[in-house]
N, C-alpha and C positions, 0 to 999 in steps of 0.2 A: 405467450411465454410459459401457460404451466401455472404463474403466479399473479395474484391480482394486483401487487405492487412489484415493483423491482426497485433497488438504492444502488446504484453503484457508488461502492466501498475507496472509489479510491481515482480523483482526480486532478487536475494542476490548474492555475493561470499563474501570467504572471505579466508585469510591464516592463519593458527595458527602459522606458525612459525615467524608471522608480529605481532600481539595481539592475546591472548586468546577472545572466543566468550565465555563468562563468562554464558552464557544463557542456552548454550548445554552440556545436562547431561555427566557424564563421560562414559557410557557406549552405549551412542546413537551412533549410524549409521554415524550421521550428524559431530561427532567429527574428518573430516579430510576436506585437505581444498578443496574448490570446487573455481573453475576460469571461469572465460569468455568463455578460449576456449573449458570447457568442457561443458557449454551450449549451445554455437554457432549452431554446428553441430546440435542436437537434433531441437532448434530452428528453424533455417533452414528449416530442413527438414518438420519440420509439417508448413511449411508456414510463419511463421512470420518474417516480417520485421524490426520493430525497438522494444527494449524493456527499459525499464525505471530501472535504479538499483538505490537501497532502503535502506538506510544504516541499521547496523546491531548492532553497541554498540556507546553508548554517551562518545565519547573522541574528542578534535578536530581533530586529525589528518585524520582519514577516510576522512572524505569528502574532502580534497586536494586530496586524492590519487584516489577519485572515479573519480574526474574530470578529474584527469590525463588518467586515461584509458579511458572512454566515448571519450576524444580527440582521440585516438589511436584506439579506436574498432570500428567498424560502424553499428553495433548492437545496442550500446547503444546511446540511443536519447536522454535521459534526466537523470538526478539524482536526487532521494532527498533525501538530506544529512541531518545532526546535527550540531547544533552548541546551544548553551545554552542560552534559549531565556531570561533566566533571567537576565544576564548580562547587565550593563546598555549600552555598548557602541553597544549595539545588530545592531543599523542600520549599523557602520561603520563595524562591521565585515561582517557582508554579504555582504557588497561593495567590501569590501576585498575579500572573495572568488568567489566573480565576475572577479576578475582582475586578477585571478590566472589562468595557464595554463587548457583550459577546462573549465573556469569559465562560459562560454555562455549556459553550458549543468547543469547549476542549476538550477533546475526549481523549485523545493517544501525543505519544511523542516519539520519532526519528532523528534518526541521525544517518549521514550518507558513510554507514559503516564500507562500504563498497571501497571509496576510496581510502581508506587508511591503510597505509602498509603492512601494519602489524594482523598479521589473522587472527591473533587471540587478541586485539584491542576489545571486543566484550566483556574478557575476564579482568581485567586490570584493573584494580582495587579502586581505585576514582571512579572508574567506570559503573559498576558494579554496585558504591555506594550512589549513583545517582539512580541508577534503575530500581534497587530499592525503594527510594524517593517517591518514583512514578509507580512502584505498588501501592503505596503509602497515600497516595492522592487519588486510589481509583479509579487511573490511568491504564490504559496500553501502550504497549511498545512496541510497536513497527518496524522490522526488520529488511533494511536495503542492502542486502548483500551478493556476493558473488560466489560461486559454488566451493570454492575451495574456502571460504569463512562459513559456511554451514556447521561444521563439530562443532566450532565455540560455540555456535548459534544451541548447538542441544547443550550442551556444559551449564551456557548461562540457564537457560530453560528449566534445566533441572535442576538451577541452585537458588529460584527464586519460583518455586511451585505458586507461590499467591498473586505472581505476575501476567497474565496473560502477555506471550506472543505472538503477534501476525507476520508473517513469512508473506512480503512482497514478491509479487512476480515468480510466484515458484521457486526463490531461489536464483533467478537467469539462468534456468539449465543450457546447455551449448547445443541449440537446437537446431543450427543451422551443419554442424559435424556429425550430426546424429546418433551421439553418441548419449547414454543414457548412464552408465557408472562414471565415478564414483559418487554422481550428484543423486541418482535413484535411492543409494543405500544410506547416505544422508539424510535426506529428505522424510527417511522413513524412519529412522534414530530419530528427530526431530515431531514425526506424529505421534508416534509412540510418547510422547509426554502429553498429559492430559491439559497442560496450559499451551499450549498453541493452536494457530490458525494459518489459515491458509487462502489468499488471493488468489484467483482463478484471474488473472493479468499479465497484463507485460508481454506476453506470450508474442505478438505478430513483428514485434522488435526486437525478437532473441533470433529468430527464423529469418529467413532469405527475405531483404523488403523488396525486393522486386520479382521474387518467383513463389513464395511461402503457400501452402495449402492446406487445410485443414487435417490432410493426413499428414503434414507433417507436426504436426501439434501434436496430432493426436496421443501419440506415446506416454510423452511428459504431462498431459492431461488424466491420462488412466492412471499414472503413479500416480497421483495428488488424491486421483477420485478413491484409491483402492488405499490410499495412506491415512487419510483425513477424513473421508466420509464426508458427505453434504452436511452433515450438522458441522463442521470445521471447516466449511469452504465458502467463498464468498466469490460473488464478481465484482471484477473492477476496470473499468475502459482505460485505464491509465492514458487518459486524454488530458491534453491535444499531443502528447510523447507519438500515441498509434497514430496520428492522421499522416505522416508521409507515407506509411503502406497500406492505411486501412479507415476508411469511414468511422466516424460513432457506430451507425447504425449494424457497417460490416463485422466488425469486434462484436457487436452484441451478440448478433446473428451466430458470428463464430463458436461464442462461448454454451450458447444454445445447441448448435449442433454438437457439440462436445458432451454434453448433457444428456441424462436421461430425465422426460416428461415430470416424472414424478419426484425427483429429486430440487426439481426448480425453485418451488415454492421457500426451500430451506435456502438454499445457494443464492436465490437471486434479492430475499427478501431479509430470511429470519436469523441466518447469523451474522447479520454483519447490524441489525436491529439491536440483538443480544450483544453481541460483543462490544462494540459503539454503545450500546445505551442511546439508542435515538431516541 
């Protein structure tokens, strides 16, 4: 790979018979449950060392329990969790999940900004005092959103400079209509601020799942690379989401040929090290 470690930055499990994943169709692939130790192995074997899991539905309980296993698996290096950043007592709870078993391995917090109607829900003053909060704690904030929520996404960005942002999945730019505006000139307002980041993920689920090919990636990969620079970009398998079109090891492979040799070392390794605090 270029690097002598790789982390991928950004993974899932989860059980149905613990909560329903409210998000996955009833008829997908993805409706059974997927665990640690059936990523482990796979992981492993294509080389990687530590990986980051990414929570998956807005309830509080998740994130106690992500902690709890990052304690117990040595796979996972970091979490980021949910908790409801509008709430007012937002600083004391994340102190709180600090103090909880595995609470050392919180690193970031999301929210599935994707679905909320409103496109400026980032800027709304509830909002806003909670992201605060998560500067405030040493925290990142992970960014799930959908291309036309990107402006807020630079607004907020540049109104909480001491905040680190990671920009999931590029954004989901519409990779399958191949079209590249107005998510390109977004994308690039949004690097243009010196607190954000950027996932190299998501990518083989925005694309055709049954015909996608590395040319067609390729495009929405050169913006990121030519917006962000490897010292701002990370990979992430967003696994088990990729496996209806694409293996762990094919995503890897993928993100690889996307990649120049020499840029590896940063992208697969040392900003997502840096930015996480593994």
């Amino acid at each position: 790979m270029g690097a002598a470690v790789i982390v991928d930055a950004h993974f899932h499990v989860w059980d149905l018979s613990v909560r329903d994943q409210d998000w996955i169709d009833e008829h997908s692939p993805l409706r059974r449950n997927f665990a640690i130790d059936d990523l482990a192995p796979e992981a492993r074997a294509a080389g990687v060392d530590r990986a980051v899991l990414v929570q998956t539905v807005t309830v509080p309980e998740e994130t106690p329990e992500f902690l709890a296993l990052a304690a117990e698996h040595e796979l996972i290096a970091g979490v980021v969790g949910w908790t409801d950043l509008t709430r007012p007592d937002i600083a004391d709870e994340l102190a709180r999940l600090r103090e909880l078993p595995g609470g050392q391995y919180l690193k970031g917090i999301r929210h599935q900004v994707q679905g909320e109607p409103d496109p400026e829900w980032l800027l709304r003053a509830d909002v806003r005092h909670g992201l605060a909060a998560v500067a405030d704690a040493g925290l990142v904030y992970d960014l799930v959103v959908l291309p036309h929520q990107l402006p807020a996404c630079v607004k907020a960005a540049a109104s909480l400079p001491e905040l680190p942002f990671v920009l999931d999945h590029l954004g989901k730019p519409p990779i399958v209509s191949g079209a590249l505006e107005p998510w390109a000139c977004d994308v690039r307002a949004l690097a243009a601020l010196p607190n954000t980041v950027c996932k190299l993920s998501g990518m083989v689920t925005e694309a055709d799942l049954a015909s996608w090919t590395v040319a067609d990636l390729r495009p929405y990969a050169d913006v990121v690379l030519d917006a962000f620079g490897p010292r701002r970009l990370m990979f992430g398998s967003d696994w088990p989401v990729c496996t209806p079109t694409a293996s762990y090891e094919q995503v890897l492979a993928t993100a690889r040929e996307l990649t120049d040799k020499g840029d590896r070392a940063q992208m697969f390794e040392i900003t997502a090290t840096r930015v996480y605090d593994l």
